[in-house]
C-alpha positions in Angstrom: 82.1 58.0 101.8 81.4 61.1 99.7 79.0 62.7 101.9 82.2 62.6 104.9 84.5 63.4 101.7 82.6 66.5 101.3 82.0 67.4 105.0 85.7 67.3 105.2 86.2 69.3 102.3 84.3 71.8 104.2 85.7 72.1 107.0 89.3 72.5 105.1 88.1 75.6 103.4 87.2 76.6 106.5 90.2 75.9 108.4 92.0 77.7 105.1 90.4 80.6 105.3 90.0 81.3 109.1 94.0 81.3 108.9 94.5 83.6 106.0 92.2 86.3 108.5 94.3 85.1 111.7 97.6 85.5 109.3 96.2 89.1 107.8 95.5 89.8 111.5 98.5 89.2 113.0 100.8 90.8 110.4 98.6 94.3 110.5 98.7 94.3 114.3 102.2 93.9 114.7 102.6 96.7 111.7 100.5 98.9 113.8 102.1 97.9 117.1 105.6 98.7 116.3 104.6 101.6 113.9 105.4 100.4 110.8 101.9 101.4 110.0 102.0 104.8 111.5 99.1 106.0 113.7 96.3 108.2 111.7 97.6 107.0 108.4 95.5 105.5 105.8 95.1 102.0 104.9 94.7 100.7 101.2 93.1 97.6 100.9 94.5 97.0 97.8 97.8 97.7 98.3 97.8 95.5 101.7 96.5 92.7 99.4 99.2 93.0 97.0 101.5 93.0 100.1 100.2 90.5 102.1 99.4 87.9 99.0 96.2 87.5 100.7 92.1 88.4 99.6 89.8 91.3 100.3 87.6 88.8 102.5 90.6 88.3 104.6 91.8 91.9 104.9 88.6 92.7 106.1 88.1 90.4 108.8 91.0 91.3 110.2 90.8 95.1 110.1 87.2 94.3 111.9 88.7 92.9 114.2 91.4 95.4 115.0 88.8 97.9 114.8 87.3 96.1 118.0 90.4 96.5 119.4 90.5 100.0 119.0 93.4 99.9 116.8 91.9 100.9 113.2 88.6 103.0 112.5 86.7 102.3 110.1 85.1 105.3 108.2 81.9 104.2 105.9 82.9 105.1 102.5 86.5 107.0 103.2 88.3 104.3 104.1 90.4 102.8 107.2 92.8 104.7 109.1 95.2 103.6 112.0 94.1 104.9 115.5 96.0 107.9 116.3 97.9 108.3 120.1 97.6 110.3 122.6 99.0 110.9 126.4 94.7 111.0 127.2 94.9 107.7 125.9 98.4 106.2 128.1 96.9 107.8 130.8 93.7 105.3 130.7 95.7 102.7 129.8 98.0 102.6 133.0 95.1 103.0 135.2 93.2 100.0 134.2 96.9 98.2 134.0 98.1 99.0 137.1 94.6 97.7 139.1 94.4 94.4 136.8 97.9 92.8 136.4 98.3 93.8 140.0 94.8 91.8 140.3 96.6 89.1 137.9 99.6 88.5 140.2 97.9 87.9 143.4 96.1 85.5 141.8 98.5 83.6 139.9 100.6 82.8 143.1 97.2 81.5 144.0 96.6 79.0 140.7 99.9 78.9 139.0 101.0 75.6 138.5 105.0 74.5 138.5 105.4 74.3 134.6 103.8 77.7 134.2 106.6 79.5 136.8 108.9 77.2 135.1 108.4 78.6 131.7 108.5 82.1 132.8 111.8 81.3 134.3 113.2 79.3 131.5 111.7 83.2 129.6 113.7 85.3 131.9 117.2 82.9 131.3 117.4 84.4 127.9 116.9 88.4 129.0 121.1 88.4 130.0 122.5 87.9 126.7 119.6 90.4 125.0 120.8 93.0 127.7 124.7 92.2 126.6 123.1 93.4 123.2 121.4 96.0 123.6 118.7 94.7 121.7 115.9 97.2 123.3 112.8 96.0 121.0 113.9 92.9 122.2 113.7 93.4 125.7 110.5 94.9 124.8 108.9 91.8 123.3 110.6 89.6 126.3 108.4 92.2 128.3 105.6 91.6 126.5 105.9 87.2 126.8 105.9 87.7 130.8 103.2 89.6 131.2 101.5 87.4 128.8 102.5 83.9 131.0 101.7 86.1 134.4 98.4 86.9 132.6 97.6 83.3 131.9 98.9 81.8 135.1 95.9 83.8 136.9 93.7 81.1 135.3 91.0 84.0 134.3 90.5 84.1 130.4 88.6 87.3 130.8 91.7 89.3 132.5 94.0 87.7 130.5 92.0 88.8 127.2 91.4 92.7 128.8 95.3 93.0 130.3 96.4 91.8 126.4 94.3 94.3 125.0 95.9 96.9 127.5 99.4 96.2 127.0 99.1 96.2 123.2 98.3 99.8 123.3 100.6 100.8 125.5 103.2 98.6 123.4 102.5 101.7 120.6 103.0 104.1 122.8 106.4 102.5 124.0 107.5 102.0 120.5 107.2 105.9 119.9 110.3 106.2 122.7 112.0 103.5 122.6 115.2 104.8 122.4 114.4 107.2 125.6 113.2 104.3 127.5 116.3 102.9 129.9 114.2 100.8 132.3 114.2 97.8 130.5 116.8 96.3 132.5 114.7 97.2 135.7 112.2 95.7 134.7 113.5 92.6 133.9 114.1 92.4 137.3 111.2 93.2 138.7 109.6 90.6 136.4 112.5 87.8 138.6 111.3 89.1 141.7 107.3 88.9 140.9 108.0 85.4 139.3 109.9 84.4 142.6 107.3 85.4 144.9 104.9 83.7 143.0 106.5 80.2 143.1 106.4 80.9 147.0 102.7 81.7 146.6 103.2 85.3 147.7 100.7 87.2 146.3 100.8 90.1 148.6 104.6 90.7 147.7 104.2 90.0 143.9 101.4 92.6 144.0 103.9 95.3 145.9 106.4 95.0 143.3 104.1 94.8 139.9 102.8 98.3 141.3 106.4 99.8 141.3 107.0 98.1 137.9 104.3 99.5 136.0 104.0 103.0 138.1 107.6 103.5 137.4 107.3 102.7 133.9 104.6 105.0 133.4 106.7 108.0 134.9 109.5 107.3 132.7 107.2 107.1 129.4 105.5 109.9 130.4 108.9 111.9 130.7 110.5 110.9 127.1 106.9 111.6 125.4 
């Protein structure tokens, strides 16, 4: 029994610690994201450690791995600042959005499965009573969760992974004019319309009106920055 005590043990520490670095990760990246952390300001790993309650070893893995996503640099022996924004950079981002979650809807009226349109509609259900509100940064996450189930009803790890990577950088940009941004109700939608011609397996149609969604969006972000 002790040697499977042991191995056990192991693998707890392990489980412990890969969640403190998913928890540090998470927190930092939704900091960033919604500009809490500001972009090009410094990071202290000492006071993030004192705020988080969480390790150096941690802290680090997770600012690697935002550095991989672009969203921190990490400068040997100064320090780690957040990525700065720029309208170079939303340019980028909306061309390689608008070709791949186009790519993303034609295929998920091809692959998505009834509980996957199902939950996207069950999403949507809620966006009335957040409109009522005028809850904009709520809008904006509800945004963010269908994009994410269109993403994942393509069936394509890889595109969902890139268009994830896509949207959280143009989620910064976003944040920056929020209160400028009156298309939200739009695009909520738009989202009813491209979830609708998915359950009927209409790819060309869902395809049509993803390209008005995120061209129009772009024009109007463009405008308030």
């Amino acid at each position: 029994m002790l040697p499977a005590t042991l191995l056990t043990a192991a693998r707890q520490r392990r489980v412990d610690h890969d969640s403190r670095s998913e928890a540090a990760y998470r927190i930092l990246k939704e900091k960033i994201v919604t500009l809490e952390l500001p972009p090009a300001s410094l990071l202290n790993e000492s006071d993030l450690m004192s705020e988080l309650r969480l390790g150096r070893t941690p802290i680090r893995e997770a600012l690697q791995r935002l550095a991989l996503e672009n969203l921190v640099v990490i400068l040997p022996r100064r320090g780690t600042i957040v990525a700065d924004l720029n309208m170079s950079d939303l340019q980028k981002i909306f061309e390689m959005r608008l070709e791949l979650e186009i790519y993303a809807v034609r295929l998920a009226a091809e692959r998505a499965t009834p509980a996957e349109v199902a939950e996207m509609e069950a999403l949507l259900a809620k966006s009335d009573e957040i409109i009522q509100r005028g809850d904009y940064r709520q809008l904006m996450q509800l945004d963010h969760q269908v994009h994410q189930l269109l993403a994942r009803a393509a069936h394509n790890e890889f595109l969902e992974e890139t268009l994830e990577r896509l949207y959280t950088h143009g989620l910064r940009l976003w944040y920056i004019s929020l209160h400028k941004v009156s298309r939200l109700h739009e695009a909520i939608a738009e989202h009813r319309e491209i979830i609708a011609a998915i359950r009927r397996g209409d790819g060309p149609r869902a395809a049509e009106i993803m390209r008005t969604h995120i061209t129009d969006f772009q024009t109007q972000l463009t405008a308030a920055l």
